[in-house]
C-alpha positions as CSV (number, residue, x, y, z in Angstrom):
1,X,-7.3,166.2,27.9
2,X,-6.8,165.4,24.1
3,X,-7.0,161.7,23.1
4,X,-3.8,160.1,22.5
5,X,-3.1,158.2,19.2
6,X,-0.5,155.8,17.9
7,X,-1.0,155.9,14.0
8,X,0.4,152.5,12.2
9,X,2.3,153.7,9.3
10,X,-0.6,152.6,6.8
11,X,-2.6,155.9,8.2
12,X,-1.8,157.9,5.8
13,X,-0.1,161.2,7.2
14,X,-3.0,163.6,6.3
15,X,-5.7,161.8,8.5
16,X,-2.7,162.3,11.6
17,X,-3.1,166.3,10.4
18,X,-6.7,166.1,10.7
19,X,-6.8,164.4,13.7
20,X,-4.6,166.6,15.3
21,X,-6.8,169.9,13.9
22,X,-9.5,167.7,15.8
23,X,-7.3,168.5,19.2
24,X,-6.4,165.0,19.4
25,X,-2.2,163.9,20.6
26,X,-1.1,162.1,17.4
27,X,2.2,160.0,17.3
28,X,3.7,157.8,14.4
29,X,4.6,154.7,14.4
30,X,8.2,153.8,12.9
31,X,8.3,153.0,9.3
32,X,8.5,148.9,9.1
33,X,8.1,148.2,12.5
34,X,6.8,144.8,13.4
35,X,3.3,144.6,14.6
36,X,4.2,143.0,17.9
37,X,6.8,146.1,18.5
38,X,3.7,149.3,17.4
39,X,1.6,147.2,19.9
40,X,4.1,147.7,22.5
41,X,4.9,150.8,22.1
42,X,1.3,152.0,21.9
43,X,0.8,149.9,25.5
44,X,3.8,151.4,26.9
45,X,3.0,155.3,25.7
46,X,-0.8,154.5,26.9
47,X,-1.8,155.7,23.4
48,X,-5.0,154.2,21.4
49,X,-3.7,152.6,18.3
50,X,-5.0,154.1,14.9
51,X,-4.4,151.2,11.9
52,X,-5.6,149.8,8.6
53,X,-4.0,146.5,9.6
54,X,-6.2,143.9,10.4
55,X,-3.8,141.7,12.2
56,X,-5.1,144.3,14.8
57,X,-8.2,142.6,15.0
58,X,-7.1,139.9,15.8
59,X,-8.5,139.6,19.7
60,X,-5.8,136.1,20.1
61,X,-3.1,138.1,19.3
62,X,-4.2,141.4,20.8
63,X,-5.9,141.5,23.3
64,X,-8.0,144.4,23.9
65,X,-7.8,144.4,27.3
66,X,-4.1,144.7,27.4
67,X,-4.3,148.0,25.8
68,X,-5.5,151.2,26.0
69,X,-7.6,151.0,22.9
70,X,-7.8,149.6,19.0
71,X,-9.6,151.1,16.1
72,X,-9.0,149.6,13.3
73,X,-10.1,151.5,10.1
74,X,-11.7,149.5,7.1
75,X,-12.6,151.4,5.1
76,X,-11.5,151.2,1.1
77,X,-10.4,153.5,-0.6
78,X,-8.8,155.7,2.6
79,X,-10.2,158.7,1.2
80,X,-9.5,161.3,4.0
81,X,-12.6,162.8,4.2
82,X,-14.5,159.5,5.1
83,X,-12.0,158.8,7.5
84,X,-11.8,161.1,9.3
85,X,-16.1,161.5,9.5
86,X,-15.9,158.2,10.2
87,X,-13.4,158.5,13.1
88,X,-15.3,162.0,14.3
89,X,-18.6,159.6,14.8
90,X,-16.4,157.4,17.0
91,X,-15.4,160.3,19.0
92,X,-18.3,161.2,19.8
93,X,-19.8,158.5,21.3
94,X,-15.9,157.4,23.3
95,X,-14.8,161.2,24.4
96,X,-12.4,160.3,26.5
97,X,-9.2,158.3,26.4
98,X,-10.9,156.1,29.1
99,X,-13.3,155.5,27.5
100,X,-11.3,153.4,24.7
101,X,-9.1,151.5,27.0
102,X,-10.0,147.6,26.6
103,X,-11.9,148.0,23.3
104,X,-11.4,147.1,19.9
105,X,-13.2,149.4,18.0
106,X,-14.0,148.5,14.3
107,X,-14.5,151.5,12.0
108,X,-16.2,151.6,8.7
109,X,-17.5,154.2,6.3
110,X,-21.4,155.3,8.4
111,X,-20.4,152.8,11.3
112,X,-18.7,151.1,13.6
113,X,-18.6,147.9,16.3
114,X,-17.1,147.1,19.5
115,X,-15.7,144.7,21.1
116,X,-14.6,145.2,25.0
């Protein structure tokens, strides 16, 4: 079963491509929507949420046990390539969508950290 993403609207289009060459369910979110409403949707669509925005990580505001999974990229500049190597090594390790619910994964450039 492929993973199923919510991409923020800061993930640039191409790594959504990518991911879904990777086999992965990719969704957008709507252009300007309000954090509170992409958090819902992602909840009510049981889709991991894909962002650049670190109001994400914020564990007060979002919980990550109220959802079915957070990554939150930082990595700058976005270049797609680092991404998206970056978000193959999480994939890796969490295979299935499962495995992401309740976590707040925090991606960078050779690593990444979890919480949940």
């Amino acid at each position: 079963m492929p993973l199923k993403l919510l991409c923020d609207e800061n993930v640039p289009r191409a790594i959504g491509g990518a991911l879904e060459v990777l086999g992965c369910d990719v969704s957008r979110a709507e252009s300007g929507a309000p954090d509170s409403r992409v958090a819902i949707r992602a909840k009510l669509e049981k889709r991991i949420l894909l962002t650049f925005d670190s109001d994400f990580s914020n564990i007060l505001a979002y919980p990550p046990p109220r959802y079915y999974g957070i990554i939150r990229i930082r990595i700058e500049p976005p270049f797609i390539e680092v991404v998206v190597s970056a978000l193959r090594m999480v994939f890796a390790k969490f295979k299935t969508q499962k495995d992401f619910r309740g976590r707040l994964i925090i991606v960078g450039a050779t690593s990444f950290r979890v919480w949940g």
